[in-house]
Z-matrix of the N, CA and C atoms (Angstrom, degrees):
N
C 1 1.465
C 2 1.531 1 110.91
N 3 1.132 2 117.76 1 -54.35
C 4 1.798 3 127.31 2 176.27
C 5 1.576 4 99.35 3 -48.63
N 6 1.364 5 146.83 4 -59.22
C 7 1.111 6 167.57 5 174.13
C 8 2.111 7 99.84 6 -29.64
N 9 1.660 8 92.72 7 -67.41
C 10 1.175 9 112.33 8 156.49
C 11 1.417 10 143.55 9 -22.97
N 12 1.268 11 92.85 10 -62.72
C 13 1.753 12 128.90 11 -174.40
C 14 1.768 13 92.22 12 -53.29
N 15 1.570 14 108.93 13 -64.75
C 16 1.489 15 119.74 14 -156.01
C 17 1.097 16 105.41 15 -79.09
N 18 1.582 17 130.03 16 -18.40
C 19 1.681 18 126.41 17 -168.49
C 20 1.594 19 87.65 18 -78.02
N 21 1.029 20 101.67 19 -72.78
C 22 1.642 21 108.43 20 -168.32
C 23 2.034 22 117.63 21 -15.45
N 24 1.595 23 84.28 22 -62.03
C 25 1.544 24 88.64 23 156.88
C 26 1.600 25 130.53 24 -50.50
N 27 0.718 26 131.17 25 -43.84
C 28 1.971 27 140.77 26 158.43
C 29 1.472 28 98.27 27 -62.09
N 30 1.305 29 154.55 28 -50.40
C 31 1.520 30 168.16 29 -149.09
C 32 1.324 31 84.30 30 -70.50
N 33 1.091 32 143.91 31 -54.33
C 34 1.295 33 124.62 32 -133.05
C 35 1.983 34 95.51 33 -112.09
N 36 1.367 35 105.03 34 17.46
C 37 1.415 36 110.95 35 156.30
C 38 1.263 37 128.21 36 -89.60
N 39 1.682 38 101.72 37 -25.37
C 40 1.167 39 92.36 38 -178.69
C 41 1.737 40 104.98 39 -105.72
N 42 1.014 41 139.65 40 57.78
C 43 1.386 42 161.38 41 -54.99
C 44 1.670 43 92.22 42 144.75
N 45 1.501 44 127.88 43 138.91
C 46 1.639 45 109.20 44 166.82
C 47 1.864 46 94.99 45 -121.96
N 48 1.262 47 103.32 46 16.53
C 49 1.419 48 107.47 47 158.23
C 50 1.211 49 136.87 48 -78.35
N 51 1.153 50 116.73 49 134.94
C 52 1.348 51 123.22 50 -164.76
C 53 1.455 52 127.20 51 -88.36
N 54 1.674 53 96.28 52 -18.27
C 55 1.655 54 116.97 53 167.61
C 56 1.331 55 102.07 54 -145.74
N 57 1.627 56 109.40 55 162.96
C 58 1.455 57 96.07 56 -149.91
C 59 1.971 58 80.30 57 -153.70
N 60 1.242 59 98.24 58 144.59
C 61 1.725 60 109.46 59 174.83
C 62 1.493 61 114.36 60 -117.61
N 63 1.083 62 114.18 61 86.16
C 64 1.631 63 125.86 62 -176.78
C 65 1.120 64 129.86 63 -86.39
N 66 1.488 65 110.98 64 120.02
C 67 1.563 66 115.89 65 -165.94
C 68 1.309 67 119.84 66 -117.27
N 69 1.337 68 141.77 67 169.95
C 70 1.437 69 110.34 68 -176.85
C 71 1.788 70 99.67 69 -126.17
N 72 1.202 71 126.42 70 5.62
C 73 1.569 72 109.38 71 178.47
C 74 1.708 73 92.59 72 -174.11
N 75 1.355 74 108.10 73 174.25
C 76 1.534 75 109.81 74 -150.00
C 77 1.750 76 78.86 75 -96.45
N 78 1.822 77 132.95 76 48.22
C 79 1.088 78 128.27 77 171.79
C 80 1.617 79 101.16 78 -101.48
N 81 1.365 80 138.79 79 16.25
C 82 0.896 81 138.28 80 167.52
C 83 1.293 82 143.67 81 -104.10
N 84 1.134 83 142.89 82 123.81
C 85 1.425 84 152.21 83 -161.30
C 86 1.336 85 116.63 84 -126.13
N 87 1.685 86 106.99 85 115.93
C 88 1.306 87 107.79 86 -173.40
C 89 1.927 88 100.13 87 -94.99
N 90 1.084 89 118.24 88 133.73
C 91 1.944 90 122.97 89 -156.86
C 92 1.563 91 86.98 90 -111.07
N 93 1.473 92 118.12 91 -56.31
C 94 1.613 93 119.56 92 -171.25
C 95 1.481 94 120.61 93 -96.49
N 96 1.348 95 123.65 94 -176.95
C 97 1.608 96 111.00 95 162.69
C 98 1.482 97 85.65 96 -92.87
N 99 1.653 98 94.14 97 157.84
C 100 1.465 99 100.13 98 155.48
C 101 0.992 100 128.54 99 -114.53
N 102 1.228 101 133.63 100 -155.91
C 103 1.611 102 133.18 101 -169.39
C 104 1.510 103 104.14 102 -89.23
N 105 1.562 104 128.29 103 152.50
C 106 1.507 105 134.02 104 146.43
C 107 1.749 106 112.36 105 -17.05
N 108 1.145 107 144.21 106 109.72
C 109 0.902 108 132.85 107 171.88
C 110 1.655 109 120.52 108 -42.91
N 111 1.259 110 116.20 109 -38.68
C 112 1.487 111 103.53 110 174.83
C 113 1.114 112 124.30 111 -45.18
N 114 1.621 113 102.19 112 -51.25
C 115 1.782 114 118.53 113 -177.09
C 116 1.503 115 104.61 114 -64.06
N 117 1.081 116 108.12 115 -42.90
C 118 2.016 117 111.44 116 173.70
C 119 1.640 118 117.36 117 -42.71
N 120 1.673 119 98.95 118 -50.01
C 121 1.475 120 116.30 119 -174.07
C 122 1.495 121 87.19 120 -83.64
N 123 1.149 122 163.90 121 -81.46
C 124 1.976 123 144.74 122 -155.80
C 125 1.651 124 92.46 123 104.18
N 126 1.700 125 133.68 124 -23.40
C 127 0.979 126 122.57 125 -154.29
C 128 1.080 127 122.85 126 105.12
N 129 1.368 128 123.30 127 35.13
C 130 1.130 129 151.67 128 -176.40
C 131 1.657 130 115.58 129 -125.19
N 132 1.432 131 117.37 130 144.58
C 133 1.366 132 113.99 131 -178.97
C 134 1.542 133 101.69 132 -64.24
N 135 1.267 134 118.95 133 -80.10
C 136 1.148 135 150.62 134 -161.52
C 137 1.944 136 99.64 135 -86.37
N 138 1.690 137 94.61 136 146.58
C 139 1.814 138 88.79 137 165.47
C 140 2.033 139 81.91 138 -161.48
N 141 1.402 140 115.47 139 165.07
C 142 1.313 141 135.22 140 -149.15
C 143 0.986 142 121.57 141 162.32
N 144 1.479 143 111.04 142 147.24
C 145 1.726 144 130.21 143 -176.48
C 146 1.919 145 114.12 144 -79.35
N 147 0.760 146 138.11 145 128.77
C 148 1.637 147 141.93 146 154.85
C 149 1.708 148 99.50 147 -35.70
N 150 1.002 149 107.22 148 134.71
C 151 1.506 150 83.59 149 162.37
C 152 1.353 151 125.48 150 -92.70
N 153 0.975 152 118.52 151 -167.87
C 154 1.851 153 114.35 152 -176.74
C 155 0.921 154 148.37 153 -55.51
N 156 1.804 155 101.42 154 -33.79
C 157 1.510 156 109.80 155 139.45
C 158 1.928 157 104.89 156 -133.27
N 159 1.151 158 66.61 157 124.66
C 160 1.772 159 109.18 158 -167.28
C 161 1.231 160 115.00 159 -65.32
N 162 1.307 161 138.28 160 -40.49
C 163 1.634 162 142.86 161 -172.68
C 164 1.620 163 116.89 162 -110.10
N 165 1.662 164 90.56 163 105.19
C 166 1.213 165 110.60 164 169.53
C 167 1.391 166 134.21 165 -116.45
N 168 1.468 167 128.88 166 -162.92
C 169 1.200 168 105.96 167 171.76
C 170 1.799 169 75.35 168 -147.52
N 171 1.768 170 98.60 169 152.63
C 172 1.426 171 110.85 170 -163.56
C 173 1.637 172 118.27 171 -147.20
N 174 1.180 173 162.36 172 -171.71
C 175 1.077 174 148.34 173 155.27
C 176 1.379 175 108.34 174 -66.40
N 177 1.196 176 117.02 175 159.71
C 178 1.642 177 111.02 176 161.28
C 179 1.605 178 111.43 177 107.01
N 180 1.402 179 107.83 178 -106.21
C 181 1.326 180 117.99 179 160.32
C 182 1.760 181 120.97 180 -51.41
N 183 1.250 182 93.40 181 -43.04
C 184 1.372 183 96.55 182 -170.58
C 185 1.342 184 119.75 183 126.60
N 186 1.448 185 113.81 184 -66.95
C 187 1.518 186 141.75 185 -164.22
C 188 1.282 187 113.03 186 -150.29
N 189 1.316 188 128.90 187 132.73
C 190 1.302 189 124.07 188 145.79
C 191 1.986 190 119.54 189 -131.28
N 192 1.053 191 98.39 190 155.09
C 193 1.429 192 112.34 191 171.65
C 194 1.426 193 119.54 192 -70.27
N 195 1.417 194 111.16 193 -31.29
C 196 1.786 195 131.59 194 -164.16
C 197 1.243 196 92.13 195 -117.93
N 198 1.347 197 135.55 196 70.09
C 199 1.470 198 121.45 197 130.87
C 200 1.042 199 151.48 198 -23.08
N 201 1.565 200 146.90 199 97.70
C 202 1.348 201 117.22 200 -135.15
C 203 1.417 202 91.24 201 -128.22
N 204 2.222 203 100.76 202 130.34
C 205 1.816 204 114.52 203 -176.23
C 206 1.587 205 80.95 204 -77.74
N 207 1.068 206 80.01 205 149.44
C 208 1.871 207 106.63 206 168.82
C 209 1.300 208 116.74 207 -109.18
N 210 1.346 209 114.27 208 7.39
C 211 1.795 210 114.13 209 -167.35
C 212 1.907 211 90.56 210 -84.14
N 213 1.312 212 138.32 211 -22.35
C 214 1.269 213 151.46 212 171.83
C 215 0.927 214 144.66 213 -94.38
N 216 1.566 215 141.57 214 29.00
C 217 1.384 216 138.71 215 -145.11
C 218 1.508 217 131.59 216 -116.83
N 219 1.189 218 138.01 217 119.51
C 220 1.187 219 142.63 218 -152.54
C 221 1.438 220 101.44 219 -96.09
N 222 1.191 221 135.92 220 139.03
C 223 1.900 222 143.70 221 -143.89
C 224 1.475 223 103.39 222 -150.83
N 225 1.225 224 123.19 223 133.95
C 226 1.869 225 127.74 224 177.14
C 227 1.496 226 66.58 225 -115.18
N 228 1.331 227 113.93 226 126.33
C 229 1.772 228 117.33 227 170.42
C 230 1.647 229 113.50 228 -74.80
N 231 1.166 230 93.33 229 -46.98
C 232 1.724 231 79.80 230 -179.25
C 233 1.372 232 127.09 231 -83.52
N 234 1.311 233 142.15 232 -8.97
C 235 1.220 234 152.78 233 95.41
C 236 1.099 235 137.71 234 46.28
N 237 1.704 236 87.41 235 -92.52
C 238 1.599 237 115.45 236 168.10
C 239 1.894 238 117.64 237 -99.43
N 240 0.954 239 116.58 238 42.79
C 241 1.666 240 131.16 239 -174.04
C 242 1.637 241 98.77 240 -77.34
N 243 1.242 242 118.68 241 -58.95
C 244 1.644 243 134.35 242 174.60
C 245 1.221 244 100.14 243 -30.21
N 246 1.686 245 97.91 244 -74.98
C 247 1.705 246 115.60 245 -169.66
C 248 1.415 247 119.92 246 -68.27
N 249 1.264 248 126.82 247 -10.88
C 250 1.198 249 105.05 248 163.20
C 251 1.385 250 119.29 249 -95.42
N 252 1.369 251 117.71 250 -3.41
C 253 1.463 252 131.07 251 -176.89
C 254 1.323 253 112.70 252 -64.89
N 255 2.138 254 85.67 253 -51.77
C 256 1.918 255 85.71 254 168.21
C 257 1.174 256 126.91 255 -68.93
N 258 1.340 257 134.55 256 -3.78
C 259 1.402 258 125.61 257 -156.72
C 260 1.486 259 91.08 258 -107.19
N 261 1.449 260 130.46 259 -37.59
C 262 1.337 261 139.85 260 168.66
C 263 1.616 262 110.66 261 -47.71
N 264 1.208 263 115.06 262 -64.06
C 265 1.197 264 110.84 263 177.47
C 266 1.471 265 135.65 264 -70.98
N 267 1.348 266 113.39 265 -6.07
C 268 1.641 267 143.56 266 160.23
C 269 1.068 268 112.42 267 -58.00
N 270 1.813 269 106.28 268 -58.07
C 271 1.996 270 108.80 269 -168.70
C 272 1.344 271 96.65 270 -94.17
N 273 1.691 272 141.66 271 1.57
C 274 1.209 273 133.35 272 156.29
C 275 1.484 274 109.85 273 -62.42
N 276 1.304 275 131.92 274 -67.68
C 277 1.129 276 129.26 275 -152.72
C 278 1.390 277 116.09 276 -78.90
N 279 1.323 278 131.26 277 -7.20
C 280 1.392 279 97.12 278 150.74
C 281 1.805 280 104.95 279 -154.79
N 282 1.327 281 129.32 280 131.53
C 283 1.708 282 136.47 281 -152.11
C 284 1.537 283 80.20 282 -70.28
N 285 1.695 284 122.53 283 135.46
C 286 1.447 285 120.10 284 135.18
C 287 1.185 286 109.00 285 -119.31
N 288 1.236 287 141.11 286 -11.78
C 289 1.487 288 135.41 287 174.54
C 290 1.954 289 105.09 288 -173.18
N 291 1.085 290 106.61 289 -152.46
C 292 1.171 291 101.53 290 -169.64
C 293 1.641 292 82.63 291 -114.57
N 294 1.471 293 111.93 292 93.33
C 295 0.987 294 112.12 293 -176.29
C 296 1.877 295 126.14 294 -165.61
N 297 1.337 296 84.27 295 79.32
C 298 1.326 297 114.07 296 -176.25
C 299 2.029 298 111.82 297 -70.15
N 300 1.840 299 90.93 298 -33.25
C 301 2.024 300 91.81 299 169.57
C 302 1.527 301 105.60 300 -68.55
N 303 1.262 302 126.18 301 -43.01
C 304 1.798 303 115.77 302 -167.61
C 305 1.437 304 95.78 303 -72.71
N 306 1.129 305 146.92 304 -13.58
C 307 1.621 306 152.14 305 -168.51
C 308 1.312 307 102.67 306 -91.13
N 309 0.962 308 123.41 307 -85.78
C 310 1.647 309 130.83 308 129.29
C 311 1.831 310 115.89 309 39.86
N 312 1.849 311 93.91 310 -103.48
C 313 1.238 312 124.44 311 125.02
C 314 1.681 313 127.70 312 14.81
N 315 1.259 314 104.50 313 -102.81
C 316 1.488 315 119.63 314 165.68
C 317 1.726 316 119.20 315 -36.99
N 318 1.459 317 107.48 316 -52.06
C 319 1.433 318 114.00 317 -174.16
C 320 1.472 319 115.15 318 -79.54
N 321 1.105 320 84.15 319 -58.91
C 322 2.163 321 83.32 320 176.78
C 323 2.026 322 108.95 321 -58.79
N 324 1.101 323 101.56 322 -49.26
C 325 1.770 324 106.94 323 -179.89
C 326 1.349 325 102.47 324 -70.52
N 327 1.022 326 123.57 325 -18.93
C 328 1.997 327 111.35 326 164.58
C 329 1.177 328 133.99 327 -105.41
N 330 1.553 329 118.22 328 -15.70
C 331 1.699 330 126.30 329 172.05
C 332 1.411 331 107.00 330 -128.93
N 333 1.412 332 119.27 331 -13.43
C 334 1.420 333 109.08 332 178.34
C 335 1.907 334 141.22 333 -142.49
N 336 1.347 335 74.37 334 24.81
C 337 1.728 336 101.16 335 -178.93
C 338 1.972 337 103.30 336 -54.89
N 339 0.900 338 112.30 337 13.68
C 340 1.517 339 106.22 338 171.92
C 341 0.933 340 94.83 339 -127.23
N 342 1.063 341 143.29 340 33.59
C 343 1.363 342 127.32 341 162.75
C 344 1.255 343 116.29 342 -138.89
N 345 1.818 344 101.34 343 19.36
C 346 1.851 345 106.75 344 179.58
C 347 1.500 346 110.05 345 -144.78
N 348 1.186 347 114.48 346 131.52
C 349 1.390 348 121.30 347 -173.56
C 350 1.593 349 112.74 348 -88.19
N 351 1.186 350 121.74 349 165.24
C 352 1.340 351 116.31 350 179.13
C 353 1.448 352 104.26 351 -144.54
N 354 1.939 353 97.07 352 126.38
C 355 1.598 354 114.92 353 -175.37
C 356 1.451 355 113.93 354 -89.26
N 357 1.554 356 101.96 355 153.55
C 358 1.021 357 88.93 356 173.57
C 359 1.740 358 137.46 357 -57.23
N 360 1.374 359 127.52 358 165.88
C 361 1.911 360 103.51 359 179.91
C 362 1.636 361 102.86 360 -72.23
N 363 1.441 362 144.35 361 14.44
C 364 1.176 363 105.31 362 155.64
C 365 1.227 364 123.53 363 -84.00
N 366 1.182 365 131.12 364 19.58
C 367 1.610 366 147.17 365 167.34
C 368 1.894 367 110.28 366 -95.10
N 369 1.517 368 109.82 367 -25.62
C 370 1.571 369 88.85 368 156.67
C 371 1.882 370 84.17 369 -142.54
N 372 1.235 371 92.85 370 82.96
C 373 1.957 372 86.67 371 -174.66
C 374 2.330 373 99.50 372 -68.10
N 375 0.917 374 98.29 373 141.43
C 376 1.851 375 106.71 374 -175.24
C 377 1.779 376 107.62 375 -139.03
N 378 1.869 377 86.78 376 27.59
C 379 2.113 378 70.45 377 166.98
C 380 1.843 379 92.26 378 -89.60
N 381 1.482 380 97.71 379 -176.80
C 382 1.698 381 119.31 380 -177.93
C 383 1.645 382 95.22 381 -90.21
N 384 0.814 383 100.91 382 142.37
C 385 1.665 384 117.27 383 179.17
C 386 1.792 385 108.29 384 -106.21
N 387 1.575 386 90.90 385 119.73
C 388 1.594 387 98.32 386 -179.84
C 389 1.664 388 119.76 387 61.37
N 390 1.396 389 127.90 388 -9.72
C 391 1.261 390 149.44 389 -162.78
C 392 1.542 391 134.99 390 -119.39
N 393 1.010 392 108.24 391 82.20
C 394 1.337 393 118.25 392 -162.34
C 395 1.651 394 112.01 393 -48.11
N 396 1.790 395 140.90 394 115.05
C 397 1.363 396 127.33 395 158.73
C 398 1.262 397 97.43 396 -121.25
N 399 1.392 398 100.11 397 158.60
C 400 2.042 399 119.27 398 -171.96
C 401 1.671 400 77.96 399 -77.65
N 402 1.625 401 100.23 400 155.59
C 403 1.462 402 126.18 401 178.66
C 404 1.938 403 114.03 402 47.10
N 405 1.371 404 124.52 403 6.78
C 406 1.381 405 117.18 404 179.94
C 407 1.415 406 92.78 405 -112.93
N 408 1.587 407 109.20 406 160.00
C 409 1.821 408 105.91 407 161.94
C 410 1.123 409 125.85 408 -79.91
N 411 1.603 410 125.38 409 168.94
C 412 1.381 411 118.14 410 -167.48
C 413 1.521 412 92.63 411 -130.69
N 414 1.525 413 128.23 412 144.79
C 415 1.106 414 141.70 413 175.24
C 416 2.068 415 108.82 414 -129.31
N 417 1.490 416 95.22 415 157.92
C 418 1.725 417 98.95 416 -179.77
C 419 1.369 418 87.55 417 -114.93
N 420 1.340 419 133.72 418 -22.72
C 421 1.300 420 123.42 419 -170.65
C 422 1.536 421 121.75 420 -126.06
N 423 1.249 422 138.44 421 157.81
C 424 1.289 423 133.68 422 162.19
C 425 1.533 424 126.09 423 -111.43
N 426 1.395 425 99.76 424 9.63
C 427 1.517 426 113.57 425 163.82
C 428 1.281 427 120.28 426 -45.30
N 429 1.668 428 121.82 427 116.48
C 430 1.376 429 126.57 428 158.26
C 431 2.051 430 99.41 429 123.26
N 432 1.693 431 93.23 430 -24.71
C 433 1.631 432 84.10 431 -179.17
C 434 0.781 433 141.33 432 -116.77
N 435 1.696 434 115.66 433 141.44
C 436 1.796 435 122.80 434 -154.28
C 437 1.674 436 122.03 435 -62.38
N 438 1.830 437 113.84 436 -39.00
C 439 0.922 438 113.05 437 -170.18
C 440 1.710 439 97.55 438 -136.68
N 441 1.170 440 121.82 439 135.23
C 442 1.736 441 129.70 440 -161.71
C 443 1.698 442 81.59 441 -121.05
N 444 1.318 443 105.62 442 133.45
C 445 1.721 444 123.44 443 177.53
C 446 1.942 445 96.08 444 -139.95
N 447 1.173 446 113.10 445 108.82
C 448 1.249 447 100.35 446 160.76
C 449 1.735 448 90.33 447 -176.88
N 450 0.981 449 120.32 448 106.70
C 451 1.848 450 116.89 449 171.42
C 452 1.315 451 106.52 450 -63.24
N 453 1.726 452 124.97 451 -46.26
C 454 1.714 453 111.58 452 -174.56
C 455 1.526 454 109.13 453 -35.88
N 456 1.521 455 119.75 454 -55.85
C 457 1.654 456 135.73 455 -160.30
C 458 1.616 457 117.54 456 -91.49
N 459 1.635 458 101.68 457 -9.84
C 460 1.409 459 119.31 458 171.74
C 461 1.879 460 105.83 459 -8.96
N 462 1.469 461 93.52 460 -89.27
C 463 1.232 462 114.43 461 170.58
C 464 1.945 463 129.89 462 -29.18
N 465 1.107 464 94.94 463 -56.47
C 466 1.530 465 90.28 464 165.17
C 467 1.244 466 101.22 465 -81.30
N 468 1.174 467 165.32 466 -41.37
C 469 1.645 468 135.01 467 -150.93
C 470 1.545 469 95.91 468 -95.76
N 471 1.903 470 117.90 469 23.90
C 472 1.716 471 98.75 470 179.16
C 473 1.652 472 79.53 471 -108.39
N 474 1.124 473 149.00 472 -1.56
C 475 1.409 474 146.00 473 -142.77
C 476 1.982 475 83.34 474 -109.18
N 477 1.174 476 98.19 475 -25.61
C 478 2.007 477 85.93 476 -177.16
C 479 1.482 478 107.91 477 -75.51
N 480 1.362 479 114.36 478 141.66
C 481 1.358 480 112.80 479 179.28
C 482 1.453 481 126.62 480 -100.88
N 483 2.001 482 108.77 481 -10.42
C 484 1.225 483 102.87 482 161.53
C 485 1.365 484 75.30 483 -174.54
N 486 2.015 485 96.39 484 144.75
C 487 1.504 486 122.39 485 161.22
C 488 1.437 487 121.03 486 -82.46
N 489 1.166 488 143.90 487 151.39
C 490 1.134 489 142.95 488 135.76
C 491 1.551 490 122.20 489 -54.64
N 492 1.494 491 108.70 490 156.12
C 493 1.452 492 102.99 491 -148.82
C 494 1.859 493 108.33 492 -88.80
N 495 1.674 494 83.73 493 1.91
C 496 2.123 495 91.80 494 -176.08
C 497 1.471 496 98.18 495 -163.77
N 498 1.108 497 111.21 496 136.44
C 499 1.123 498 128.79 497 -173.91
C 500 1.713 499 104.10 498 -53.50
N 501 1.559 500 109.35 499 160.84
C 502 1.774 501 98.52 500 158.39
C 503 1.427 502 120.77 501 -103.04
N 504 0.721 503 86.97 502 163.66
C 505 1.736 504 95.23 503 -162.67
C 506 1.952 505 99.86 504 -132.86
N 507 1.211 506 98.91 505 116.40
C 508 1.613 507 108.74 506 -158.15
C 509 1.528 508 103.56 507 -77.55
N 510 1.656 509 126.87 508 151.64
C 511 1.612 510 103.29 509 173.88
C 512 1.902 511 115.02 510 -91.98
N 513 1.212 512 88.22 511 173.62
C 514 1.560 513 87.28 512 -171.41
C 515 1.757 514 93.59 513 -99.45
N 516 1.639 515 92.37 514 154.89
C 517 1.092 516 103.25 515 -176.87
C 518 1.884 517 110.52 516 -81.83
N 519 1.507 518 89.99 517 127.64
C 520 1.853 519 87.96 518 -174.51
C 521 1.688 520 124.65 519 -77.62
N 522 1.297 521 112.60 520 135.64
C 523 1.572 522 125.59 521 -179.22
C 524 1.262 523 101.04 522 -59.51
N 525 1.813 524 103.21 523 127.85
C 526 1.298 525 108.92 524 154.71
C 527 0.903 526 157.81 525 -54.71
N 528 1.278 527 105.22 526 -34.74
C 529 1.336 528 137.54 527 158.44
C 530 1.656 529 129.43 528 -172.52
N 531 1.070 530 108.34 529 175.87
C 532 1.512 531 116.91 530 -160.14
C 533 2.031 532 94.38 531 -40.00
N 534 1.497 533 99.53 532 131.64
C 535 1.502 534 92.11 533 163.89
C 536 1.519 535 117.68 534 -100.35
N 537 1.338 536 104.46 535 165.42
C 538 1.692 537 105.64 536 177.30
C 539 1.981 538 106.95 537 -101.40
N 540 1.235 539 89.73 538 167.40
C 541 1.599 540 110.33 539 -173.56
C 542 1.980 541 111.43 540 -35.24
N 543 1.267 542 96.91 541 -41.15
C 544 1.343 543 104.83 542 -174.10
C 545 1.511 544 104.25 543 -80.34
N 546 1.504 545 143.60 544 -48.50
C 547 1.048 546 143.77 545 149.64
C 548 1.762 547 119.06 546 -5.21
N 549 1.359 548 90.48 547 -79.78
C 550 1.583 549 115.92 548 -170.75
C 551 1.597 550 98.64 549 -53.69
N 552 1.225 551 101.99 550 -47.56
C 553 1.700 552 98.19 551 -173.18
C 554 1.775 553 114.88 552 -80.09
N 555 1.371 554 112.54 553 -29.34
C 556 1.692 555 92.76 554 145.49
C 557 1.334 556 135.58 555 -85.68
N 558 1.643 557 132.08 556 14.07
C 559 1.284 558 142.43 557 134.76
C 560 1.836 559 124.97 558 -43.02
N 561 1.541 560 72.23 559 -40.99
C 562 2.137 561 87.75 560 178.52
C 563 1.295 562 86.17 561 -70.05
N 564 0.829 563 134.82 562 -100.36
C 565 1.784 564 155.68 563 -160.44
C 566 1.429 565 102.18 564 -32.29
N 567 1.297 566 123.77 565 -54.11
C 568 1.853 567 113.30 566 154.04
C 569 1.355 568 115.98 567 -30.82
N 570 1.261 569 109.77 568 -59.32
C 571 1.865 570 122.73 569 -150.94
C 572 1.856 571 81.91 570 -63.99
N 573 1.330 572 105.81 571 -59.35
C 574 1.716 573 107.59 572 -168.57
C 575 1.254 574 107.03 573 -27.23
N 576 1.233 575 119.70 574 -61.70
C 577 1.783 576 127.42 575 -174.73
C 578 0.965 577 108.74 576 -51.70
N 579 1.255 578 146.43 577 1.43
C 580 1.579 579 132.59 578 -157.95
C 581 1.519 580 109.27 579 -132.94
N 582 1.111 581 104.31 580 107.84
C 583 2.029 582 120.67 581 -159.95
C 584 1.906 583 87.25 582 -45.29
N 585 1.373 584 103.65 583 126.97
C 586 1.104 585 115.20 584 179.40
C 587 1.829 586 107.23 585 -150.34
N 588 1.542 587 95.61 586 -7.32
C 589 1.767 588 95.25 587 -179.17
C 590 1.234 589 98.11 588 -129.98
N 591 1.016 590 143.87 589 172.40
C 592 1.320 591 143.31 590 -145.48
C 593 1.791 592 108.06 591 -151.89
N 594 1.405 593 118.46 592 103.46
C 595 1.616 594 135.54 593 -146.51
C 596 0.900 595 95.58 594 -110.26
């Protein structure tokens, strides 16, 4: 698979495409159309999802906030020829895991972060569908997203027969009027209770 990981990247040179939609295992499900790849890419080599949890710390840079899944990635091929050369020849030279994203990772977040945009995750959305796992997110719906990546939930998100094109988004109930100090501060203390970070 590691072997795998890095050809694919070189593969798509010899490719007579000019933009290229790269996936890494049959865990992906495209739910919406998406955009023209040009318009996707803005003019950018590279464009990609954060992954799910996003803040790491790595060789190179050091740290980043934007972790970037690699199971999804959108490619201007000629472009990015350099950069994938380096990233190929990085996770060649020496095995630490099967791990072609921290390689990945390292190269684009240390020599070439200007030259890659980052989509939102409904372009590689990776919560669990209907399915509760410790430390992943959990969703009831898949409304609004373009590209579904998750093999655990594979199975249920092929059983939907059509998404809506944006999620709903419920309205909030409007203040009556001006609140006071004590109000507002059990509003905070409401909001706290309400799964909003993902453990």
């Amino acid at each position: 698979m590691r072997r795998l990981h890095y050809r694919r990247l070189l593969l798509i040179d010899q490719r007579e495409e000019e933009f290229v939609l790269l996936v890494d295992n049959g865990d992906v499900l495209c739910l919406q159309v998406i955009p023209d790849l040009p318009q996707l890419l803005r003019g950018a080599g590279l464009a990609a999802c954060v992954e799910h949890n996003g803040s790491r710390y790595f060789i190179g840079q050091g740290y980043t906030s934007e972790y970037i899944n690699c199971g999804v990635t959108f490619w201007h091929t000629p472009s990015t020829h350099q950069m994938r050369q380096d990233i190929v020849a990085r996770g060649r030279t020496r095995f630490r895991s099967v791990e072609d994203q921290l390689t990945f990772n390292e190269v684009v977040q240390t020599r070439y972060y200007d030259q890659m945009i980052i989509l939102p995750c409904q372009y590689n959305f990776r919560a669990h569908f209907r399915q509760k796992v410790r430390g992943w997110p959990t969703v009831n719906s898949l409304d609004g997203v373009k590209i579904y990546h998750n093999a655990h939930s594979m199975a249920e998100a092929k059983k939907l027969t059509a998404v809506k094109p944006l999620a709903d988004l419920a309205p909030l109930e409007p203040d009556s009027a001006p609140l006071t100090d004590w109000q507002k501060f059990v509003r905070k203390i409401q909001l706290r209770f309400q799964p909003h970070h993902v453990r």
